[in-house]
N, C-alpha and C positions, 0 to 999 in steps of 0.2 A: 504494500500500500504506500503511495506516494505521500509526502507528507500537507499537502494543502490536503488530500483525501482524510487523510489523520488528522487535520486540525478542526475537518468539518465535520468527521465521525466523533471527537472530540466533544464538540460544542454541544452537536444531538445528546449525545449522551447525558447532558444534564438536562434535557426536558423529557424524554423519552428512551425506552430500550431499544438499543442498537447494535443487541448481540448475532439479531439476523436479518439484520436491515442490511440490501446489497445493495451497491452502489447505481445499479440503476432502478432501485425501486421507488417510485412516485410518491413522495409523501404527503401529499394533497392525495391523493387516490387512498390513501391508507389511511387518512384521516387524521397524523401526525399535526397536522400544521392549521391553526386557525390566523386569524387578523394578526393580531398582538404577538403571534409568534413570530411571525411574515415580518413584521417592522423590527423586531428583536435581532432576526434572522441578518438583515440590510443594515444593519447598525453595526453587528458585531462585523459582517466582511468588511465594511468600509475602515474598521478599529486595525480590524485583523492584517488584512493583506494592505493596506494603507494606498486604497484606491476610492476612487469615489465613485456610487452606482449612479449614473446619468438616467432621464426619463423613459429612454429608450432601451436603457438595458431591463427596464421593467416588469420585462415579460415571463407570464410563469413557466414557460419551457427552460429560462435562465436557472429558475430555482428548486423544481422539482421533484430532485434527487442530488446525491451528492455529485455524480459525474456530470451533471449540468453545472451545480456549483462552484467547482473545482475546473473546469472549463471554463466560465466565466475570470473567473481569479487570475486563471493564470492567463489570459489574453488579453485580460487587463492589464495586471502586474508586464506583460510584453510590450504594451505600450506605452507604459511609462517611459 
């Protein structure tokens, strides 16, 4: 496991079990993730990986699993 994957399996981990959550399972679809988590979620990458989420990155296909998350981050973190 790459470690942006580790930091976001990480973070899950304190709201939720994520001893069998894969990296491409939908956490909207699994019902992980409501509103207050979603903004929790956008706060801590913007802390974390020290990028900023623009309006357009907004999309839930961006955040729905770790391997979109982790994808995200790091084409960010690329274009810094």
């Amino acid at each position: 496991m790459d470690d942006t994957k580790g930091k976001i399996r990480t973070f899950f981990s304190r709201f939720f079990r994520t001893s069998e959550l894969k990296d491409a399972d939908d956490i909207f679809a699994l019902g992980f993730v409501n509103s207050l988590f979603a903004m929790q979620l956008v706060t801590w990458l913007e802390k974390e990986f020290l990028f900023t989420i623009n309006d357009e990155d907004l999309d839930i296909q961006n955040f729905n699993s770790i391997e979109a998350i982790s994808g995200l981050a790091q084409s960010a973190g690329a274009s810094r």
